[in-house]
N, C-alpha and C positions, 0 to 999 in steps of 0.2 A: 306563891308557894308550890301550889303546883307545876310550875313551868320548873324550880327548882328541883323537882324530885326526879320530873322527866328527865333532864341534865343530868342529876349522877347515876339514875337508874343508865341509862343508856352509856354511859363513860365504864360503869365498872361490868356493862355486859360486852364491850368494845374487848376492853384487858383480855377477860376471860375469854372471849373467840382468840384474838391475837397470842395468850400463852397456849393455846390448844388443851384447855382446862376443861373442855367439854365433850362429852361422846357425840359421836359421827351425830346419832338421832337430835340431839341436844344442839347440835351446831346447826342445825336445818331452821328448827324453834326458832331460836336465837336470834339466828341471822333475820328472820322473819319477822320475832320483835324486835331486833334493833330499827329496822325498817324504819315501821311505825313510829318507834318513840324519836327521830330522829325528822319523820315529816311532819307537816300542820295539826293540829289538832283537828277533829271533824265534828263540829256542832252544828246541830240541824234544830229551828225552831218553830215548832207546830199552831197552828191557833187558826179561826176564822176571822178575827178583830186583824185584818191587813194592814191597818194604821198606827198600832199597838204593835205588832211585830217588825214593821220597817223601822220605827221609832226603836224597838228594842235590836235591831239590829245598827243602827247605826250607834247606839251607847256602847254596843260591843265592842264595834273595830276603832271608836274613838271618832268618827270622822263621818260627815254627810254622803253615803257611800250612796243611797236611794233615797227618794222623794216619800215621805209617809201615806203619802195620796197615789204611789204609785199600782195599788191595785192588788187582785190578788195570783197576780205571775208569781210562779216557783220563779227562783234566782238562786244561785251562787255565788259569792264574793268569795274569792281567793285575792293572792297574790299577785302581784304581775310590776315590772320595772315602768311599766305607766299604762295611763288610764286607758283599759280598750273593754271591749262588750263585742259577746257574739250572742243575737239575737235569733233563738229559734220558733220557729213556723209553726202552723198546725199541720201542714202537708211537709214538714220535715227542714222547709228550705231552712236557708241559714243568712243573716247577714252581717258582717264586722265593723265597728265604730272604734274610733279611736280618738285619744285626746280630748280635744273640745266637743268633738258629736258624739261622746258618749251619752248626751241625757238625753239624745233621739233614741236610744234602743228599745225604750218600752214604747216608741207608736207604732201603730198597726196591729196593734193587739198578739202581740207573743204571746207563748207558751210556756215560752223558757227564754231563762237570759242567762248569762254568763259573767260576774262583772269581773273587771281586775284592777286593783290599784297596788301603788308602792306605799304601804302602810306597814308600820312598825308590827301593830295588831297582827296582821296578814301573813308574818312571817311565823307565826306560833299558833293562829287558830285561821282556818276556814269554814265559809257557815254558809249551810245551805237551808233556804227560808221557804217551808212550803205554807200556803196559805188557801184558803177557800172560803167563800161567803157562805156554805151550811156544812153540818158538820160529817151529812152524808159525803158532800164534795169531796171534803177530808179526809173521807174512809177512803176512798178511791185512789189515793195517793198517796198513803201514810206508807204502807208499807215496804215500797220499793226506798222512802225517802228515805228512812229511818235504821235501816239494814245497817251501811255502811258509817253508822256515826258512833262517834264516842260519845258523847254527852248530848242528848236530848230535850232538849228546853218547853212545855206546852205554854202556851200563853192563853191566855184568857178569864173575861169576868167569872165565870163560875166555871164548874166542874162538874155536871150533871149525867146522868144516868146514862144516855146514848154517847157520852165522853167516857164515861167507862168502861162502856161495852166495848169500845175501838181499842181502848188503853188495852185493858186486858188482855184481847188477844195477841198483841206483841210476846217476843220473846223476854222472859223475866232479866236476858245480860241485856236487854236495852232499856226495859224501865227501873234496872236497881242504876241506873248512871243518868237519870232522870231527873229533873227539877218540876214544877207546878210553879209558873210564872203568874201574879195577878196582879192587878193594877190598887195603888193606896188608898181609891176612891170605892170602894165598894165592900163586900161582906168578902173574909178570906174564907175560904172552904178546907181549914185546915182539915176537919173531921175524915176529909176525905183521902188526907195523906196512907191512915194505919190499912185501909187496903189495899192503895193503889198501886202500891210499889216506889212512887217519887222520892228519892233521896230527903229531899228537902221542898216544903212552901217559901217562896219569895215573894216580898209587895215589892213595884218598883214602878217609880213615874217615868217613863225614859226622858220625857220630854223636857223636865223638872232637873233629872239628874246632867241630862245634856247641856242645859241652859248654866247649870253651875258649876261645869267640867271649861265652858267654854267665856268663862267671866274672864274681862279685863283685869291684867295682872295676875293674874293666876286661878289655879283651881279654888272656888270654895268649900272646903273639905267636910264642914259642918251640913249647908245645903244639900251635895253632893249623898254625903252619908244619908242624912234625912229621906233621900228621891230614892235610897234602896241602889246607887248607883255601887257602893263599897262591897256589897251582900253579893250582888250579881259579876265584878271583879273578883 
């Protein structure tokens, strides 16, 4: 639904530039959202649980894009006409994988990775995964991560007090386009939606929803539904 909305908002803002239906200041805008609605989506997914967010990034783009054990490296998944990885350094260097050596990118302990595949997903949303094993880590990187994104995902078993204190100091146009991602095995912390700003609470097994996206003969739509995999589509 929303990929649909993006579609005619951007068609009938198209019209409007092209009949020159807009003032000089209006066409500056414009051209600036069409931009946007017209490139990848930019979802960025927060949390310390590394396992839980690789897992919930690969339910996204449909496909094993990361290993769940791959640790807690920031990464990016965009697009790309085939598989390559640019792997960044702590001293900055850089090094490029392609094809089959892509799943060496994450040895030698990156920083940063880069991935790119030719994925259907990839051509409507881009996701950058930032991750950390405490959640002061998290503090240290939320901010530059989260700037540039449209939709906001946080992941994790609970939602606790030093999770709110990071949350809240964002700007309110990043947490009203915000989710509260949890896992179906634990207590939801719905309570904590009415001050956080999070659009919406999600339960979602990715592991569960993956496994019945990825059944012989086709999707199981009932399983699928059940893993939270339909809520987070």
């Amino acid at each position: 639904m929303v990929g649909d909305i993006k579609t005619k908002t951007a068609a009938r803002l198209a019209q409007a530039l092209k009949r020159g239906r807009l003032s000089a200041n209006a066409e500056e805008m414009a051209g600036q959202c069409l931009k946007r609605l017209e490139s990848p989506l930019r979802l960025t997914i927060l949390g310390t649980n590394s396992t839980y967010a690789n897992r919930l990034l690969n339910l996204l783009v449909g496909a094993k894009c990361v290993d769940p054990g791959a640790g807690h490296v920031t990464m990016q998944v965009m697009h790309n006409d085939r598989p390559a990885a640019v792997s960044i350094y702590a001293d900055e260097t850089r090094k490029t994988f392609k094809d089959e050596d892509i799943i060496s990118a994450f040895d030698g302990n990156p920083s940063r990775v880069r991935l790119g595949y030719d994925l259907p997903s990839l051509r409507k949303i881009s996701v950058l995964r930032v991750s950390a094993d405490t959640i002061g880590g998290l503090a240290q990187s939320i901010r530059w991560s989260v700037m540039p994104s449209d939709v906001v995902l946080w992941c994790g078993s609970k939602f606790g007090d030093a999770d709110k204190k990071i949350w809240a100091a964002l700007p309110a146009r990043i947490r009203d386009h915000s989710y509260l991602i949890q896992p179906l095995d634990g207590i939801a912390a719905a309570e904590t939606l009415d001050d956080s700003g999070f659009f919406d609470l999600l339960r979602i097994d990715p592991r569960a929803a993956m496994a019945a996206r990825e059944r012989p003969g086709g999707v199981d739509k009932t399983s699928f539904k059940s893993a939270g995999g339909t809520a987070l589509v």
